[in-house]
N, C-alpha and C positions, 0 to 999 in steps of 0.2 A: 504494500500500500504506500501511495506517494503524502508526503505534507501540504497539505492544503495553504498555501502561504494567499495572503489578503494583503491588500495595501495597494499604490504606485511605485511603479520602476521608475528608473530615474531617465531615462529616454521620454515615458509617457508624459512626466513634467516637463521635461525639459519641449518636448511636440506640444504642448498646451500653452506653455508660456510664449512658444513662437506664434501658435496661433492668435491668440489673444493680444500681442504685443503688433503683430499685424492688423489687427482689425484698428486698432488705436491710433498706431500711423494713420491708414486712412480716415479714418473719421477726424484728426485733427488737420491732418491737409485737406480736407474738404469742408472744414469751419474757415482755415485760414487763406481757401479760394473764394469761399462765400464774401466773409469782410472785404476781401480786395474786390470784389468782382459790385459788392453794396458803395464802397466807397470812391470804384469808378464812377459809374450810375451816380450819385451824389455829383461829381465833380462836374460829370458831361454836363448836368440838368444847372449847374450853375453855369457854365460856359457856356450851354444854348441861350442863355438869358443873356448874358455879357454881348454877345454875337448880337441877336436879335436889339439890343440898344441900342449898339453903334449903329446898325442900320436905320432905327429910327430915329437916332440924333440928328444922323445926315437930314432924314427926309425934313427932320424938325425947319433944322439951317436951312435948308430949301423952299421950305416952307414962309418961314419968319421972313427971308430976304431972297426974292426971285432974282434979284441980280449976285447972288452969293459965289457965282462966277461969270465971269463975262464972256458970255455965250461967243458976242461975233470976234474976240482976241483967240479965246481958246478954239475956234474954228478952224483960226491959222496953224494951230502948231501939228507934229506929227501926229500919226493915228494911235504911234508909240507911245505918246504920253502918258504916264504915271507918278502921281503922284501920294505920300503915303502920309498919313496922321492919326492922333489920336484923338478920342474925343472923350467927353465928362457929362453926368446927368444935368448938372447944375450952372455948362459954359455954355454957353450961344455961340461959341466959336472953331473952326476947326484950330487945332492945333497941329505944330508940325511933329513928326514923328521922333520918337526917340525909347530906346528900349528899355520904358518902365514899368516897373511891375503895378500893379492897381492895389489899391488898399484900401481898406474896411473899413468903415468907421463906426460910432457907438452904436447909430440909427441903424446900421446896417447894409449902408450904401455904398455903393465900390466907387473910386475916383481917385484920384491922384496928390490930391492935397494933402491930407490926413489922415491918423489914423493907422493899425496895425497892417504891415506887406503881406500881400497874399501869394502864388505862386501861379497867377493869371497874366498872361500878356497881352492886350490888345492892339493890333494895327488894323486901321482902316484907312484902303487901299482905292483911289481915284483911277480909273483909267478912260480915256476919254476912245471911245467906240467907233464916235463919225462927230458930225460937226453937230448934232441934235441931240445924244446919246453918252451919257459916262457911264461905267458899271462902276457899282461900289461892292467892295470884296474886303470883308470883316472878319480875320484870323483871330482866335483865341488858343496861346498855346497857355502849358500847364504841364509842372511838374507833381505826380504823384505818386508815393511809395516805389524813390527811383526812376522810374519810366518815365517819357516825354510822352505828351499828348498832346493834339491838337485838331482842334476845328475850325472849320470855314464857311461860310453862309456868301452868297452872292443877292445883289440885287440891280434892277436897270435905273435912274431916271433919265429923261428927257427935258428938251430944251419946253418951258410950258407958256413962257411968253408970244 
C-alpha cells in the first residue's frame, strides 16, 4: 500500500503564482491604457475647443472690421501668401505669431497674458487662396504623458464687401 501524501508541490505553486501574477500584469496595463487613453480624450476635447476659437476669433475680426485686411493690396501679392498669428478671447486683434504656450487662468480661460502654462500651442495660419478667398488653418499642438499631439481644423472666408 502507497502513502497517501495531501498538500501542494512546489511546481503547483510555483504554476499558480505564474498564473495569477499574469493575470495582474494585464489587468494593471489595461487600467494604465484606460487612464492614458481617458486623459487623451480629455486633452483632444480641450484642443477641439482651442481650434474651434481661433476660428471664431478670426471670423469675430472679420466681422467687427470688414476692412481687417485690404482686400484690393492683398489681391496683388502671390497666391503663396501666408501669413501666421495668434489670437486671445478677450483681443480684437490678430497678433503676430510666436511660439507660446497658452495659459489658464482663475476663471478658466486660456490666453496668453496670465495665469498658470499649459502644454497647448496655438497658431493661426492666413493663406490667401485667390484675390476673394483666405483659408484660415488653426493648429493646436500639445504635449501629453511624453507624446506630441496635434490638431488642425481649416476654414474658408471671403472677400464680403
Amino acid at each position: 500500500m502507497g502513502i497517501n501524501k495531501k498538500g501542494f508541490s512546489l511546481i503547483g505553486v510555483i504554476i499558480s503564482i505564474f498564473i495569477i501574477s499574469t493575470g495582474l500584469v494585464a489587468v494593471l496595463s489595461l487600467s494604465s491604457m484606460s487612464l492614458k487613453g481617458s486623459d487623451i480624450g480629455e486633452m483632444r476635447l480641450i484642443a477641439s475647443g482651442l481650434a474651434q476659437e481661433g476660428v471664431e476669433k478670426v471670423r469675430d475680426v472679420r466681422r467687427s472690421n470688414a476692412d481687417w485686411i485690404d482686400w484690393e493690396w492683398y489681391g496683388t501679392i502671390a497666391i503663396s501668401t501666408v501669413r501666421d498669428y495668434i489670437v486671445q478671447y478677450n483681443n480684437p486683434n490678430l497678433i503676430s505669431f510666436s511660439e507660446t504656450p497658452l495659459k489658464i487662468d482663475t476663471n478658466g480661460f486660456y490666453q496668453y497674458n496670465s495665469g498658470d502654462a499649459t502644454s497647448f500651442y496655438r497658431k493661426v495660419t492666413l493663406t490667401k487662396v485667390s484675390s476673394q478667398e483666405i483659408k484660415v488653418e488653426v493648429e493646436i499642438k500639445w504635449q501629453s504623458r511624453g507624446d506630441s499631439h496635434s490638431l488642425a481644423v481649416e476654414d474658408h472666408l471671403w472677400n464680403w464687401k
